[in-house]
MIMI-478804 format. One line per 8 residues: number of its first residue (from 1); for each residue x, y, z of N, C-alpha, C, O. Coordinates in nm, 4 decimals. Each point is the difference from the previous one (the first is absolute). Layout:
N
NUM) X/Y/Z/X/Y/Z/X/Y/Z/X/Y/Z  ... $
***
This chain:
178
1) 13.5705/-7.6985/-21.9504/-0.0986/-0.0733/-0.0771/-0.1171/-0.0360/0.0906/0.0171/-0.0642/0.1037  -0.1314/0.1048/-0.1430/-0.1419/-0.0357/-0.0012/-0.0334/-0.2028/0.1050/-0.0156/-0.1042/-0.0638  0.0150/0.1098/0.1767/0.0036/-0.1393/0.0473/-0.1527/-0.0481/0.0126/-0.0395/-0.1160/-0.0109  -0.0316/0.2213/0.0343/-0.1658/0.0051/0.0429/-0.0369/-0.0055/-0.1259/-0.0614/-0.1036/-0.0253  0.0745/0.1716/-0.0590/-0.0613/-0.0481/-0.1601/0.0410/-0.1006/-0.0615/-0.0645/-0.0133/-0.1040  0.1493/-0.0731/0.1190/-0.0024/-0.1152/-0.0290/-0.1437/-0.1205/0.0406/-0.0643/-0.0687/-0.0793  0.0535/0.0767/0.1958/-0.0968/-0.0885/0.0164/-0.1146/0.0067/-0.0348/-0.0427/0.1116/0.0293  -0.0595/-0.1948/-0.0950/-0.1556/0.0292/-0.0269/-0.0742/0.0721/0.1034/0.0333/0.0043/0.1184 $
9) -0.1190/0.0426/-0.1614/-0.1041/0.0119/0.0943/-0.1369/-0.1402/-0.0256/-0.0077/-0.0568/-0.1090  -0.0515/0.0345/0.1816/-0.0467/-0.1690/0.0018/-0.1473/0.0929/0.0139/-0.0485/0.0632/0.0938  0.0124/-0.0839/-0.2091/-0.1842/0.0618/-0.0262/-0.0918/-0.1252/0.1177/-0.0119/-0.1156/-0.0404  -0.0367/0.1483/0.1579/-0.0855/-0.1480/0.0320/-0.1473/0.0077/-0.0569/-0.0525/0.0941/-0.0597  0.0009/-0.2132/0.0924/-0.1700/-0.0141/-0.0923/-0.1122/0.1271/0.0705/-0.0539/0.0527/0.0974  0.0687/-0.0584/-0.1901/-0.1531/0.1097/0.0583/0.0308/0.1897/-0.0473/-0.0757/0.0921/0.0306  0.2027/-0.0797/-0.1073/0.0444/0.1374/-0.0481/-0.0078/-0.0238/-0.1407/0.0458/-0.1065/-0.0414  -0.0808/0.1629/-0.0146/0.0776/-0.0237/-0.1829/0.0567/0.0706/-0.0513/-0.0594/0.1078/-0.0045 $
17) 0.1457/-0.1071/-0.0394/0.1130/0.1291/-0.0463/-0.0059/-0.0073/-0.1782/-0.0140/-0.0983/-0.0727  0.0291/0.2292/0.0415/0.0163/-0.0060/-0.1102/0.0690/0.1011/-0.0783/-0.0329/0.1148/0.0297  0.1318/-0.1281/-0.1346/0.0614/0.1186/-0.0309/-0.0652/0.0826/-0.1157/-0.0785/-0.0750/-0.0580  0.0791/0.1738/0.0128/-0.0493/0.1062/-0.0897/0.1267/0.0950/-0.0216/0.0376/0.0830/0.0827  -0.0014/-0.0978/-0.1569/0.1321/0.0982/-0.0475/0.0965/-0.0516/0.0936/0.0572/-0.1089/0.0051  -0.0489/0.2615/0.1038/0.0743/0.0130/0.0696/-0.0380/-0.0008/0.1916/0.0602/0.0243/0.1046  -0.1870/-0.0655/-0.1454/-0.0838/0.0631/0.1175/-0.0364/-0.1816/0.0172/-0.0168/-0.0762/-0.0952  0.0111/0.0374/0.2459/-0.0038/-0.1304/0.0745/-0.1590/0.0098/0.0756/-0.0155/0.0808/0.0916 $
25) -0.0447/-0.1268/-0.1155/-0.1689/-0.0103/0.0808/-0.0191/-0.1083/0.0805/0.0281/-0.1135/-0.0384  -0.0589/0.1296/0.1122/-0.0328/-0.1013/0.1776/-0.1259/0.0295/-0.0498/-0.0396/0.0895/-0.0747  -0.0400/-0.2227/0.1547/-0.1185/0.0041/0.0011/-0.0715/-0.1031/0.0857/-0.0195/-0.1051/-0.0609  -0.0167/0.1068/0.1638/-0.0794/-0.0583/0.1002/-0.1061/0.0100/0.0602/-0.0143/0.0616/0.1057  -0.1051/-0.1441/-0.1896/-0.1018/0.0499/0.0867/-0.0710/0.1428/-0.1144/0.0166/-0.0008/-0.1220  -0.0892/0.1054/0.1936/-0.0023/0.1312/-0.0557/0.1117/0.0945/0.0295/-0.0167/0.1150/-0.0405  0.1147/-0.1390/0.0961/0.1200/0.0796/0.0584/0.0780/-0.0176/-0.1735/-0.0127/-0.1067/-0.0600  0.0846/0.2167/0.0019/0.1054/0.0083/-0.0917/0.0912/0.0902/0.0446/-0.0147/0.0886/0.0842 $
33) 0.1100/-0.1188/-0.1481/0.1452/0.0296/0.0368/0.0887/0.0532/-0.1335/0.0045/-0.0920/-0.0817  0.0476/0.1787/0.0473/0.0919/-0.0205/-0.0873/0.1149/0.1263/0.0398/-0.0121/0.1156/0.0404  0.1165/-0.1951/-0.0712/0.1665/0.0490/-0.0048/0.0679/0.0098/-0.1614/0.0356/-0.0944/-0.0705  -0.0306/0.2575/0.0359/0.0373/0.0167/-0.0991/0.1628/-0.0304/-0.0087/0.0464/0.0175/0.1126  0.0458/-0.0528/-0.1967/0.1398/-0.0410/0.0069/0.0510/0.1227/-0.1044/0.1175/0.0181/-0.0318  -0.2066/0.0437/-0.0036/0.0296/0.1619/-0.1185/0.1229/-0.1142/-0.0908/0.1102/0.0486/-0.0255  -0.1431/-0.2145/-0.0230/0.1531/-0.0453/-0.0834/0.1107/0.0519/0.0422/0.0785/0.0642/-0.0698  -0.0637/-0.0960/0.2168/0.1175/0.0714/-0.0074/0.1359/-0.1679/0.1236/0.1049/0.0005/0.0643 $
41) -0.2294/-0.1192/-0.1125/0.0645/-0.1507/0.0293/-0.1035/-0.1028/-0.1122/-0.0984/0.0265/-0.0690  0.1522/-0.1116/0.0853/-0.0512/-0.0909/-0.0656/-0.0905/-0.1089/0.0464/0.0611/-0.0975/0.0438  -0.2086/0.0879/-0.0420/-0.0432/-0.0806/0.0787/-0.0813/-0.1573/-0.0582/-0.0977/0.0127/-0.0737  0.1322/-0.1153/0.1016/-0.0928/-0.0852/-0.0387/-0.0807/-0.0869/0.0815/0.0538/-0.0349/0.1050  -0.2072/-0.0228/-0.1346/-0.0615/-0.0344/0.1004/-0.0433/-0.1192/-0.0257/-0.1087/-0.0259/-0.0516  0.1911/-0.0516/0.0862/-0.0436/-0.1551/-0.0211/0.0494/-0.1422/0.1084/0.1071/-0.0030/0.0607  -0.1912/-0.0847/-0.0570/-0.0288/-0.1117/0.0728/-0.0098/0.0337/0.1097/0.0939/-0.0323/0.0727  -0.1817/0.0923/-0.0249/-0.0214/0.0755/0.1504/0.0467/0.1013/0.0475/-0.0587/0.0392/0.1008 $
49) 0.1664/0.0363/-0.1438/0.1307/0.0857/0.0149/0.0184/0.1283/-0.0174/-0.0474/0.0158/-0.1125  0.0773/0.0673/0.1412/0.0701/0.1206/-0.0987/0.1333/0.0302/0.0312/0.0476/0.0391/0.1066  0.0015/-0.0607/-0.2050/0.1619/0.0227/-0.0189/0.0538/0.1150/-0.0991/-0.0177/0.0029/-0.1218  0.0798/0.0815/0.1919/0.0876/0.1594/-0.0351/0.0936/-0.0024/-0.0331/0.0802/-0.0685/0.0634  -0.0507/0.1171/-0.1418/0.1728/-0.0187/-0.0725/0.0461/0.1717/-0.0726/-0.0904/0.0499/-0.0668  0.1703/0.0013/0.0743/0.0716/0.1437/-0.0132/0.0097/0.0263/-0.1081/0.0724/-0.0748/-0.0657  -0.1250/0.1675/0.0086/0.0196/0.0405/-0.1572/0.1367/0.0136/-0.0262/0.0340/-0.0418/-0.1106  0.0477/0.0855/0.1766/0.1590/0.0404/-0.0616/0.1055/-0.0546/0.1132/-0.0141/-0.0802/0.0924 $
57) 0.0767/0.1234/-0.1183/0.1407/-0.0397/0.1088/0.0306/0.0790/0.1269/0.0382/-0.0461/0.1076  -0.0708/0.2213/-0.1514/0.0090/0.0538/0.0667/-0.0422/0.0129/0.1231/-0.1115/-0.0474/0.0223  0.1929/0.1204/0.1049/-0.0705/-0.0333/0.1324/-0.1275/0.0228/0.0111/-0.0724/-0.0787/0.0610  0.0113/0.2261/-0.1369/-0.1528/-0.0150/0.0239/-0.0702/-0.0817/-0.0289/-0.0612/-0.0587/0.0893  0.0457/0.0285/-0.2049/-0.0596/-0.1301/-0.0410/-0.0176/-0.1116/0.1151/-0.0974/-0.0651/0.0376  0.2628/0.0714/0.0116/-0.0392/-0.1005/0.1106/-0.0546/0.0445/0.1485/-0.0312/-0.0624/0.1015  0.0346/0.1826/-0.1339/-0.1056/0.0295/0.1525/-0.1611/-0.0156/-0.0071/-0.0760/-0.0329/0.0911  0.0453/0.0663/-0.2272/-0.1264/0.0049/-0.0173/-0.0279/-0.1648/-0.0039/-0.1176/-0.0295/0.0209 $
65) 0.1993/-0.0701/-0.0423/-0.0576/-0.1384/-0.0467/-0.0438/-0.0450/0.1716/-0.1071/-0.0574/0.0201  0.1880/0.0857/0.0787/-0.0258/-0.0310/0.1204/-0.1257/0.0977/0.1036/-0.0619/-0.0088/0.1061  0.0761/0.0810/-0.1986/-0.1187/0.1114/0.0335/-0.1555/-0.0543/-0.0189/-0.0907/-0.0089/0.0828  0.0944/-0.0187/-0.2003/-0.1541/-0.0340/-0.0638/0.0009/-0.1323/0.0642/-0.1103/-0.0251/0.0487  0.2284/-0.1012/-0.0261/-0.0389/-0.0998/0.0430/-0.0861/0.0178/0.1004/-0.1152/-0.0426/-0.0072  0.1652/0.1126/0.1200/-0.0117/0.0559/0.1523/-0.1223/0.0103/0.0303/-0.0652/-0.0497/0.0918  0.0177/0.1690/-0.2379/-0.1520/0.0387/0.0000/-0.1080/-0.0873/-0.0630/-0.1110/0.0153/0.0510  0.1193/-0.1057/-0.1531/-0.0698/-0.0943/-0.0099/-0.0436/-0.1046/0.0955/-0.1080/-0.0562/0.0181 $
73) 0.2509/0.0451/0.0500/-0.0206/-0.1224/0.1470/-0.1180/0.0588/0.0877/-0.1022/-0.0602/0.0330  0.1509/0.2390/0.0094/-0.0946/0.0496/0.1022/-0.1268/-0.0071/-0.0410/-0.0869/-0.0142/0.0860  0.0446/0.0238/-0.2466/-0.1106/0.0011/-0.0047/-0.0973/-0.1404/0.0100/-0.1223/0.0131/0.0051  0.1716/-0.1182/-0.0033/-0.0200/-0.1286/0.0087/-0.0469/-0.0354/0.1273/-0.1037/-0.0398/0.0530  0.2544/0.0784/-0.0151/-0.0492/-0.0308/0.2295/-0.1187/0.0676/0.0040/-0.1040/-0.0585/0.0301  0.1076/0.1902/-0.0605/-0.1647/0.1631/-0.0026/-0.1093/-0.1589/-0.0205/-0.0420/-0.0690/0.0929  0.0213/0.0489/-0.2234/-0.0936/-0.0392/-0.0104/-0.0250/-0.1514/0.0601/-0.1177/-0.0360/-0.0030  0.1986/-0.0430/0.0490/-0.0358/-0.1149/0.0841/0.0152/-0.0246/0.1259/-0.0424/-0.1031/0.0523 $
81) 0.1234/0.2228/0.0288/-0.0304/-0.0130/0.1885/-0.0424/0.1363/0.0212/-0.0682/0.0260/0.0992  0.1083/0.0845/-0.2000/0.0289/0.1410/0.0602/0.1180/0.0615/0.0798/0.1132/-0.0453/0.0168  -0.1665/0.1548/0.0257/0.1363/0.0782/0.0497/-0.0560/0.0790/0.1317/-0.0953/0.0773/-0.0109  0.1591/-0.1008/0.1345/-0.0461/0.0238/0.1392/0.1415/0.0939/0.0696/0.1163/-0.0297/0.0273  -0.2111/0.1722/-0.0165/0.0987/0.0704/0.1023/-0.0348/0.0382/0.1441/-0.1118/0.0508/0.0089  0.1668/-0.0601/0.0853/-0.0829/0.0487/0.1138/0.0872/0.0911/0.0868/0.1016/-0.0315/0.0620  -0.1493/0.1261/-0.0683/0.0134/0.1226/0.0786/-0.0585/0.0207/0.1894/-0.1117/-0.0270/0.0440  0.2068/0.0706/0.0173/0.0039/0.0217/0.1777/-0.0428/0.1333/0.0233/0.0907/0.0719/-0.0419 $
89) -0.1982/0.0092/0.0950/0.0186/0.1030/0.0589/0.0108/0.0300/0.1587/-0.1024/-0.0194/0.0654  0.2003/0.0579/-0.0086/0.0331/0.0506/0.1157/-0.0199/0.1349/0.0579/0.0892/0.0821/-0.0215  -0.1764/-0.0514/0.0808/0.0167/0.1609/0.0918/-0.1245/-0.0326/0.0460/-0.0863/-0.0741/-0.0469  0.0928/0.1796/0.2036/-0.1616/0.0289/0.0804/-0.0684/0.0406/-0.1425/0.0529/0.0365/-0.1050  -0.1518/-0.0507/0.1301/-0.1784/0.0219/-0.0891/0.0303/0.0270/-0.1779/-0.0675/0.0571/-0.0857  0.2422/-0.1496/0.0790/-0.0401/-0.0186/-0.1760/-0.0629/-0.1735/-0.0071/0.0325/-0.1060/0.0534  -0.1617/0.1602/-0.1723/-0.0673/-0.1066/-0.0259/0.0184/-0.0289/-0.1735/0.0906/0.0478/-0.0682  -0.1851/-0.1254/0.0255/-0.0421/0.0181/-0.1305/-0.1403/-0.1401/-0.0078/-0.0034/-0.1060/0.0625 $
97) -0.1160/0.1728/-0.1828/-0.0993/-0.0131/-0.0105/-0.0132/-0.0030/-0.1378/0.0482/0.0868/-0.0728  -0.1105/-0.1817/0.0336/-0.0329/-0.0078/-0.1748/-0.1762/-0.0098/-0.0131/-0.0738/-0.0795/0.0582  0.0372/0.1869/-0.1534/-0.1240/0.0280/-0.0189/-0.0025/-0.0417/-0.1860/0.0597/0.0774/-0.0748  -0.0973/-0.1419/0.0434/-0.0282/-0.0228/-0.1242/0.1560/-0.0526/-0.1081/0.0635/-0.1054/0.0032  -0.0505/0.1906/-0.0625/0.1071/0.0443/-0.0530/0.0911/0.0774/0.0567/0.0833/0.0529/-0.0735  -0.0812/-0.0402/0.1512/0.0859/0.1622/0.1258/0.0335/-0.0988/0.1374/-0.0467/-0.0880/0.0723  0.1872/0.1914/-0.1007/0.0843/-0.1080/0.1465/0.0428/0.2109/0.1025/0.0849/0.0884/0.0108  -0.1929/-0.1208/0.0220/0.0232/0.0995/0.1344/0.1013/-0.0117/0.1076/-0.0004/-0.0954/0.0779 $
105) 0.0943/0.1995/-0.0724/0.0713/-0.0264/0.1164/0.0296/0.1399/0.0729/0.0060/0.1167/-0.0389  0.0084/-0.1754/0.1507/0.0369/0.1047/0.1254/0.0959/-0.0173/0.0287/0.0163/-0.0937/0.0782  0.1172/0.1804/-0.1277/0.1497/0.0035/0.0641/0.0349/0.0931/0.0340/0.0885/0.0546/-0.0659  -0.1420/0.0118/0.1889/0.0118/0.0943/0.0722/0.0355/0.1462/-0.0628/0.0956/0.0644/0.0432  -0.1514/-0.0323/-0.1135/-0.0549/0.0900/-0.1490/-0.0808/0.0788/0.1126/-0.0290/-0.0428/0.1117  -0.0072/0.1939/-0.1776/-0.1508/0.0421/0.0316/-0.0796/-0.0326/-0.0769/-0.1124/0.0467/0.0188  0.1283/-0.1218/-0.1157/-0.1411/-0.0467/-0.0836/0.0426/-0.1454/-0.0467/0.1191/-0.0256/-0.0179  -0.2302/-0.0804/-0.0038/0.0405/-0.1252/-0.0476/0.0290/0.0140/-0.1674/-0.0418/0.0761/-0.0872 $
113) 0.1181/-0.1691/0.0895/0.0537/-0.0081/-0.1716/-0.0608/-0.1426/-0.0690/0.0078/-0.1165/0.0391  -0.0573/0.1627/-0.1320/-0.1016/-0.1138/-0.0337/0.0496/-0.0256/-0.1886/-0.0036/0.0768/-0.0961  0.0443/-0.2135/0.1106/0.0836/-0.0147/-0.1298/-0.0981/-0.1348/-0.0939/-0.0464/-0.1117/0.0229  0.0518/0.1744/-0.0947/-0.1278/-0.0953/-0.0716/0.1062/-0.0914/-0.1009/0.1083/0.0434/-0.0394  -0.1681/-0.1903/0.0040/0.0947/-0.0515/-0.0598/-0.1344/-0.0704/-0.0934/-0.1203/0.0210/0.0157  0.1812/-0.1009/-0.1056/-0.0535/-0.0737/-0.1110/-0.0976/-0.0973/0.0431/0.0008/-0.0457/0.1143  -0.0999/0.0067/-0.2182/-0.0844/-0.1180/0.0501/0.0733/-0.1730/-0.0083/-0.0455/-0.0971/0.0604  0.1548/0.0969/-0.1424/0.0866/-0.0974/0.0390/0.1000/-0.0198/0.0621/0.0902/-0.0798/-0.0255 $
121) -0.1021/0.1657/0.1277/0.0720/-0.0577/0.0914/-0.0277/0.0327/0.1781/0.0277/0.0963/0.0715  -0.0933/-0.2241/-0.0473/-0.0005/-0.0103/0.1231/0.0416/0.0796/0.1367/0.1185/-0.0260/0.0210  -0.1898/0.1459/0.1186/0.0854/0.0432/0.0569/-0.0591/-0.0570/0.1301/-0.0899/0.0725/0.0427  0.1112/-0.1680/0.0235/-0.0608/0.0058/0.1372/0.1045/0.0136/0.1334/0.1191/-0.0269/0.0155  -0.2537/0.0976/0.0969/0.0947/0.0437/0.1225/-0.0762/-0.1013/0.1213/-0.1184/-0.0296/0.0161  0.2499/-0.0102/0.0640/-0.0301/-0.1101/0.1329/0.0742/0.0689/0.1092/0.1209/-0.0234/-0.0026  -0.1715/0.1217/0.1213/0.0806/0.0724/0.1047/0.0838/0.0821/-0.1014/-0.0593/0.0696/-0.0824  0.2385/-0.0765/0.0858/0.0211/0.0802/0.0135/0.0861/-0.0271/-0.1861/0.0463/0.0929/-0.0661 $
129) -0.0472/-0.2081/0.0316/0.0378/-0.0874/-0.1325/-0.0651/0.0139/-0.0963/-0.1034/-0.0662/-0.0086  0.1480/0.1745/-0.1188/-0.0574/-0.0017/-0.1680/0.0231/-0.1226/-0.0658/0.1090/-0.0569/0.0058  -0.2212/0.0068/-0.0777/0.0695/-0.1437/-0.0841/-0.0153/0.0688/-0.1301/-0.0986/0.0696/-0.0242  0.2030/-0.0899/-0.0669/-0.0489/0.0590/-0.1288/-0.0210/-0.0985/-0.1145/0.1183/-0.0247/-0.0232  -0.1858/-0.0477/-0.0632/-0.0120/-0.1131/-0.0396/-0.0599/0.0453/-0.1641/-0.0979/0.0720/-0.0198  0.1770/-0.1293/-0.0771/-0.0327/0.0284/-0.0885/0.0754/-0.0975/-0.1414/0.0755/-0.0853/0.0468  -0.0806/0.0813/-0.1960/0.0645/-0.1223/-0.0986/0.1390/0.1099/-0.0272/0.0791/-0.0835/-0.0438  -0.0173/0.1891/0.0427/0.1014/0.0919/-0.0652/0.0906/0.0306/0.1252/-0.0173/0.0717/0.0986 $
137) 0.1259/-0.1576/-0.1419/0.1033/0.0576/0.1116/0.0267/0.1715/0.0016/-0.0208/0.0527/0.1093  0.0514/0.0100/-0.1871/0.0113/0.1192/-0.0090/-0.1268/0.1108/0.0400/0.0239/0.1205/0.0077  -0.1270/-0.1629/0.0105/-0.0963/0.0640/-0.0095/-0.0221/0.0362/0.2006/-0.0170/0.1063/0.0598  0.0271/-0.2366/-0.0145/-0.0125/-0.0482/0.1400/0.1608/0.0255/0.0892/0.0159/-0.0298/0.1183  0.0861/0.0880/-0.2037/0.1404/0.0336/0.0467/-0.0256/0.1959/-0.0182/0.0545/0.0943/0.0574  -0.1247/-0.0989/-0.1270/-0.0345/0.1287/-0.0176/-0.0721/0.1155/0.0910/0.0336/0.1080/0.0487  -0.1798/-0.2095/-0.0532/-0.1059/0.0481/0.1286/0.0931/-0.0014/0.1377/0.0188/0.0885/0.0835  0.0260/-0.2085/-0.0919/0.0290/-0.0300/0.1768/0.1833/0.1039/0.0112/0.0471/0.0201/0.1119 $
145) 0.0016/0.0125/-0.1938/0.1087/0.1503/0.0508/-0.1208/0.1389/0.0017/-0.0110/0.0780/0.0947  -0.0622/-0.0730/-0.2081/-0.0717/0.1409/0.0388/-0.0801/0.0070/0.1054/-0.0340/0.1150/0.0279  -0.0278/-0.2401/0.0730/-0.0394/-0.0045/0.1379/0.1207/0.0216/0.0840/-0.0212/0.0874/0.0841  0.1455/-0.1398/-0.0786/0.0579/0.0048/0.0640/0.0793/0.1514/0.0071/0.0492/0.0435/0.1042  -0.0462/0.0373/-0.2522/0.0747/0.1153/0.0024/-0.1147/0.1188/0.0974/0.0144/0.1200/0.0234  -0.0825/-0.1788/0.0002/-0.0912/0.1354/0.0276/0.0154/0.0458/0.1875/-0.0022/0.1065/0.0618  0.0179/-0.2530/-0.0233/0.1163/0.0469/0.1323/0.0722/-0.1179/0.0240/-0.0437/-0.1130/0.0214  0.1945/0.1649/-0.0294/0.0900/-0.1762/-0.0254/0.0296/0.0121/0.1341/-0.0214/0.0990/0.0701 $
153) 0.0637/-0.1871/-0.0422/0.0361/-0.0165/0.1650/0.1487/0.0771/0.0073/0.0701/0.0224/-0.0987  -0.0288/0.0222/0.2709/0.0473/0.0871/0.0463/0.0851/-0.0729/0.0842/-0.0462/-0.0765/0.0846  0.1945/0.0974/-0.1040/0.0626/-0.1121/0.0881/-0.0102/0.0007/0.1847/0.0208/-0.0960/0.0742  -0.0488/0.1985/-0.0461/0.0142/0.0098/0.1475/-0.1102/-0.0689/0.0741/0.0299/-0.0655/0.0999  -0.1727/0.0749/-0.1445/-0.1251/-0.0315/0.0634/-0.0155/-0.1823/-0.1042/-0.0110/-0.1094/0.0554  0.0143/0.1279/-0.1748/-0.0460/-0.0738/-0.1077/-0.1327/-0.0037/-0.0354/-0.0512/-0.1010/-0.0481  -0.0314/0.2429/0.0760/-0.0744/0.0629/-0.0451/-0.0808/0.0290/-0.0919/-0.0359/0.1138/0.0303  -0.0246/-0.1469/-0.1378/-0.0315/-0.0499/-0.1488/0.0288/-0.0957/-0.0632/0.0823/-0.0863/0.0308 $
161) -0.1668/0.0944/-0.1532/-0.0282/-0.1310/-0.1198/0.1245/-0.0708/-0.0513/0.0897/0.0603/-0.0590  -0.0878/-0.2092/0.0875/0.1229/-0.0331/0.0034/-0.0189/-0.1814/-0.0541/-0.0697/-0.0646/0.0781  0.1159/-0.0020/-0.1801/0.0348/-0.1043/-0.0620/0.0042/-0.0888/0.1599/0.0548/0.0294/0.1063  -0.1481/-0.1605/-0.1518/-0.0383/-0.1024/0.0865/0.1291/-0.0193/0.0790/0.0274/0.0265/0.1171  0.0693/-0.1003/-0.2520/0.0926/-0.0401/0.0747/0.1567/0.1141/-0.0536/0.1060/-0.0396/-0.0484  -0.1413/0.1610/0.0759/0.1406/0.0738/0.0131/-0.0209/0.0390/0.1523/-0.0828/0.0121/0.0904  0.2169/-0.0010/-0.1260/0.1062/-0.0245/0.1491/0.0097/0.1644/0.0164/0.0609/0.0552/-0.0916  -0.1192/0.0415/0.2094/0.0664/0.1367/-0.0010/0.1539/0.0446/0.1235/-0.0056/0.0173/0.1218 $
169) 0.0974/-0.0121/-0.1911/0.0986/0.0349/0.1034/-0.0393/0.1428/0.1310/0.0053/0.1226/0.0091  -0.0282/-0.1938/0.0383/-0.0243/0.1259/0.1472/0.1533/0.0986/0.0217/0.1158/-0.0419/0.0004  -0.1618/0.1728/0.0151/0.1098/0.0824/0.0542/-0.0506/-0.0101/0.1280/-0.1090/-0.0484/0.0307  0.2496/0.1286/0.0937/-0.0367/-0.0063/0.1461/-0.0580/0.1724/-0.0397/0.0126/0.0761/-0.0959  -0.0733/-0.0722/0.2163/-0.1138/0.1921/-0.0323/0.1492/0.0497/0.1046/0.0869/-0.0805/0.0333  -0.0867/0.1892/-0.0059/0.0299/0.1393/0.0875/0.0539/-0.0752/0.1538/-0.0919/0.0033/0.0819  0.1957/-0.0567/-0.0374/0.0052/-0.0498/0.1187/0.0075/0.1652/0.1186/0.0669/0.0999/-0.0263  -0.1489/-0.1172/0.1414/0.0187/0.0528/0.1161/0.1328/0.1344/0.0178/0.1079/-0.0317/-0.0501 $
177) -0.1114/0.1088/0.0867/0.1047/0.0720/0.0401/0.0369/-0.0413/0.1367/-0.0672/-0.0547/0.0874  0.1948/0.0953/-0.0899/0.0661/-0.0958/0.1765/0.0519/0.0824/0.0368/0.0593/-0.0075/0.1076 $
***
């Protein structure tokens, strides 16, 4: 049973939510938001709140009720702190450079790979640290693996694009012949 969909999600001042069918609308500011539920939970939105409840008995039902909670919450946090990933690059002469919309990088490629991302969402570079900053958890979990897939780090050196705080297990290289 569903433990995370039990609890509200707590709308704070400054969002307004509103339901239309089946479909939930955020709204802050000029920023909108909406999370369709395709009726497939029950949602009501009142005294500050939104509270989810399972169309049927069955287990799906109850996966989806903890599902949509999940995603309504994320979109809430999105729109009142945001969502911050930051990415490490490691090796001699890999860099990265953001020109406009375009996050240029040099990971020891013969040519730089230059990955263009959206106007909402934030990409800036400090030495050798991507910040990725943006309101959609998914959107900013998204960008920051397809930076990182393009060279993931290498256990022996630790060599490439690699999560602030992941941990890479080192192998020992080739010891000496005796």
């Amino acid at each position: 049973m569903s433990r995370i969909g039990k609890q509200p999600v707590i709308i704070p001042s400054g969002i307004d939510v509103k339901l239309d069918g089946a479909v939930l609308k955020f709204k802050k500011g000029n920023v909108e938001k909406a999370l369709d539920t395709k009726d497939l939970v029950n949602v009501k939105v009142e005294n500050g709140e939104i509270s989810f409840a399972p169309k049927g008995e069955d287990r799906q039902s109850k996966a989806f009720w903890g599902t949509f909670r999940s995603l309504a919450n994320n979109i809430v946090i999105g729109l009142t702190k945001g969502y911050e990933k930051k990415l490490e690059i490691n090796g001699v002469g890999y860099r990265a450079a953001v020109k406009g919309n375009v996050l240029e990088l040099q990971l020891g490629f013969s040519h730089p790979i230059n990955y263009e991302f959206s106007k909402d969402v934030s990409i800036a570079v400090e030495k050798n640290l991507i910040t990725i900053k943006g309101d959609d958890k998914q959107v900013i979990g998204q960008i920051a693996a397809e930076i990182r897939g393009f060279r993931p780090p290498e256990p022996y050196k630790g060599k490439g694009v690699k999560y602030a705080d992941e941990i890479i297990v080192r192998k020992a290289g080739k010891t000496a012949a005796k």
